[in-house]
C-alpha positions as CSV (number, residue, x, y, z in Angstrom):
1,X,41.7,124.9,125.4
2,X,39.3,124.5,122.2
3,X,41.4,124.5,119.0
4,X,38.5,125.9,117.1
5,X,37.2,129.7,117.0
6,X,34.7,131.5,115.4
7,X,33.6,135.1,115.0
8,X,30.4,136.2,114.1
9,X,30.5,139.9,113.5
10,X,27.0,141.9,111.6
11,X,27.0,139.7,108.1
12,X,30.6,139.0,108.3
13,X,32.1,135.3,109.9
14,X,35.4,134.1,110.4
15,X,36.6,130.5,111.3
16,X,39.7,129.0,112.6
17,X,41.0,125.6,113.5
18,X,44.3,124.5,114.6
19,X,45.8,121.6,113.4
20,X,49.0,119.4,113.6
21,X,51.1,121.5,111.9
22,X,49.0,124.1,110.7
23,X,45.7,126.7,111.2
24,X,42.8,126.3,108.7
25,X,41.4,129.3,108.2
26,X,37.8,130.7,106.4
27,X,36.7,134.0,106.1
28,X,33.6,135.4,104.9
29,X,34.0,139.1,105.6
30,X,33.4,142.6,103.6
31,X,37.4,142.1,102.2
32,X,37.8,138.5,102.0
33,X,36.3,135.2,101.0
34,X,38.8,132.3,100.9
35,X,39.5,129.5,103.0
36,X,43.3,128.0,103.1
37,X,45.9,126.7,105.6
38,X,48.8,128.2,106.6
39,X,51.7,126.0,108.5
40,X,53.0,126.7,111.1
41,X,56.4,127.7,110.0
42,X,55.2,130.8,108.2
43,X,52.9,131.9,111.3
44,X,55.7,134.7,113.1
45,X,55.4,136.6,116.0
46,X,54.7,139.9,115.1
47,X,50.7,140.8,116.7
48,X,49.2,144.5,115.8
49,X,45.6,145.9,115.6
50,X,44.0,148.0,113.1
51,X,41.2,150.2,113.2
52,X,39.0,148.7,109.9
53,X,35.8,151.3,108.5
54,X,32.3,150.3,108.7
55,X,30.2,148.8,105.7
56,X,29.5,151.8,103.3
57,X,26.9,149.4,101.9
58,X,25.1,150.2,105.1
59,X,25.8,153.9,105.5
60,X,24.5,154.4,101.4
61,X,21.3,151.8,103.2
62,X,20.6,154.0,106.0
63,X,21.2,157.7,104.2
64,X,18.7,155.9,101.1
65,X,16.0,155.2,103.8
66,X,16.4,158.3,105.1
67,X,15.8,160.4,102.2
68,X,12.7,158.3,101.4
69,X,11.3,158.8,104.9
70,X,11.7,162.9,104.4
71,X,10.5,162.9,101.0
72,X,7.2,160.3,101.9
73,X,6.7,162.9,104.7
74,X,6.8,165.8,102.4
75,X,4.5,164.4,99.7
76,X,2.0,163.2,103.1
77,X,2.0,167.2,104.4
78,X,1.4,168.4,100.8
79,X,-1.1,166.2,100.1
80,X,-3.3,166.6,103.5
81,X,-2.0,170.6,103.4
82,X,-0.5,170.6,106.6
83,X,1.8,172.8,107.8
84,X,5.9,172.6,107.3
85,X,6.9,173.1,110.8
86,X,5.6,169.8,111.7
87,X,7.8,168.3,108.9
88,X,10.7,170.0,110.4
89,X,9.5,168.9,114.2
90,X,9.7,165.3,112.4
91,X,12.8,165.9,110.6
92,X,15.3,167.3,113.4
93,X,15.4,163.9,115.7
94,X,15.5,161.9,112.3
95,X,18.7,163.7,111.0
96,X,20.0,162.7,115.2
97,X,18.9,159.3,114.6
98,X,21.2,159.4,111.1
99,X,23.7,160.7,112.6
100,X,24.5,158.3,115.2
101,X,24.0,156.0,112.7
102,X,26.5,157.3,110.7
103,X,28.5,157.5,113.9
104,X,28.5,153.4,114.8
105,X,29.7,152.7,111.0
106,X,32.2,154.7,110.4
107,X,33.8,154.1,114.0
108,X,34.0,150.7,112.7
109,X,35.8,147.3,114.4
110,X,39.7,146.6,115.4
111,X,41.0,144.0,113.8
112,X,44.2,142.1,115.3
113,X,46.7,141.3,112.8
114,X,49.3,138.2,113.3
115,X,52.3,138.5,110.8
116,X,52.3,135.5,108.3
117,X,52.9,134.5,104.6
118,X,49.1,134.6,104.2
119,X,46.2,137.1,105.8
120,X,45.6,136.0,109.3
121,X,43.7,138.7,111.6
122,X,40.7,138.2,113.6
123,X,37.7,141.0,113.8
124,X,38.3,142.1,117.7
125,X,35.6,142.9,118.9
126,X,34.6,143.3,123.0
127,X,32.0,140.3,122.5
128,X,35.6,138.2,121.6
129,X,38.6,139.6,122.8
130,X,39.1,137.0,125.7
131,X,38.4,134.1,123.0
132,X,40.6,135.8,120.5
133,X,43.5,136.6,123.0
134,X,43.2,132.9,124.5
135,X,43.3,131.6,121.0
136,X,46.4,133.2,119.8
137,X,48.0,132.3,122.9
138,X,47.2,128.5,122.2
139,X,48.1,128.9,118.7
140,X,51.7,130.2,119.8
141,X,51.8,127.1,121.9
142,X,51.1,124.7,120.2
143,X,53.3,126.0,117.1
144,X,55.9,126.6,119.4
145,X,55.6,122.4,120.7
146,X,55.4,121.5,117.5
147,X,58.9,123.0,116.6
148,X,59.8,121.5,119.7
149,X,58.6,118.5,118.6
150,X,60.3,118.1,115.3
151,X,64.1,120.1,116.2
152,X,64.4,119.5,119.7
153,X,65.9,116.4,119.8
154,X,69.6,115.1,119.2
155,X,69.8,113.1,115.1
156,X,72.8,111.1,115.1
157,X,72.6,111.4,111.6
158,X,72.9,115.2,111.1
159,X,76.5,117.0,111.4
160,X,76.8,118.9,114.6
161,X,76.8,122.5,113.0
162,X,73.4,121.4,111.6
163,X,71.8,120.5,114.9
164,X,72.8,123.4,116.8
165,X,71.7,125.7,114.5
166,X,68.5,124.6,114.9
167,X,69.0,125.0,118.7
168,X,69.9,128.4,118.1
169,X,66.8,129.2,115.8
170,X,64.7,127.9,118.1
171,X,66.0,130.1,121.1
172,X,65.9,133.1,119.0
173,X,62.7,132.6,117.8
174,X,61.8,131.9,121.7
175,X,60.1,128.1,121.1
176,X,62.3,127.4,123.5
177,X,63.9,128.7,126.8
178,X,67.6,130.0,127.7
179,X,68.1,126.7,130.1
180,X,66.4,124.5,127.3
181,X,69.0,125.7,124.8
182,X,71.4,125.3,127.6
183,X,70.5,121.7,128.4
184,X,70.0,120.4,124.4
185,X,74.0,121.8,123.9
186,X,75.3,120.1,126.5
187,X,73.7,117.2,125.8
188,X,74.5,117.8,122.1
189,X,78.3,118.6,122.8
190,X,78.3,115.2,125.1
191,X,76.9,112.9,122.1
192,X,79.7,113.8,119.7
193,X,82.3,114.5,121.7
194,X,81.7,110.8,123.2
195,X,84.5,108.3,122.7
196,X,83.6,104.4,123.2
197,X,87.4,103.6,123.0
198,X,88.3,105.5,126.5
């Protein structure tokens, strides 16, 4: 699996690359410009979707060029003295065309949201959705390996409390498994309760 994505969406891009113990983002979209990182400790679980408005940049574009179409048309029939009803003829499948417009921007894009200290969503459109949804998956795993990585293990320095606290965060969190919790205890309850002198 690539641990890069990028979405390209009308004028609006969004990058993202996972790293060791974090996802770099950059956006460069209608709400936000900023690129940071965010580890992986602050990336939860939590995924919703959003319905996000169109660019009312464009729709003020396309209702300006549409005014100056009707009025260059009026000024043309005045000047040449033809008559109205072929400005109204002209007119009717112009204000259709303006209104589909009008339609496609303010329908807008989804955007899916993944709870975190900092803004982390994704413009989800149907050109993306499998990337996007394959992404977050990886994401989750290789967050959730990375906690494994770093708590999973048994520190013969840490009290015993400590350690399987940890085992329990984990679980509840769901990095790991009910029989991986299961093993790491038993393992964990073996290395201290181990007595050399028996």
């Amino acid at each position: 699996m690539e641990n890069k994505l990028e979405i390209k969406f009308k004028n609006q891009k969004q990058s993202f690359e996972i790293l060791e113990d974090s996802l770099l983002v950059d956006l460069n979209t209608m709400k936000h410009q900023m690129e940071y990182k965010i580890p992986f400790d602050e990336i939860k679980n939590d995924i919703y979707t959003v319905r996000s408005k169109g660019d009312k940049k464009e729709a003020f574009l396309y209702l300006s060029i549409f005014f100056n179409i009707i009025l260059s048309l009026f000024i043309f029939f005045e000047n040449y003295k033809f008559d109205l009803i072929y400005l109204y003829s002209i007119t009717f499948p112009l204000t259709l065309v303006l209104t589909l417009f009008f339609n496609k921007i303010n329908k807008g894009f989804e955007e899916k949201h993944i709870e975190s200290s900092k803004i982390l969503y994704f413009i989800y459109t149907k050109k993306y959705t499998s990337e996007i949804d394959a992404f977050i998956k990886y994401l989750f795993e290789k967050r959730n390996a990375f906690f494994k990585a770093k708590y999973f293990l048994i520190d013969p320095v840490l009290p015993y409390n400590i350690q399987y606290e940890r085992y329990v965060w984990l679980y509840t969190n769901k990095y790991i498994t009910q029989y991986e919790f299961d093993e790491i205890k038993e393992d964990l309850d073996k290395y201290f309760n181990f007595n050399p002198s028996i």
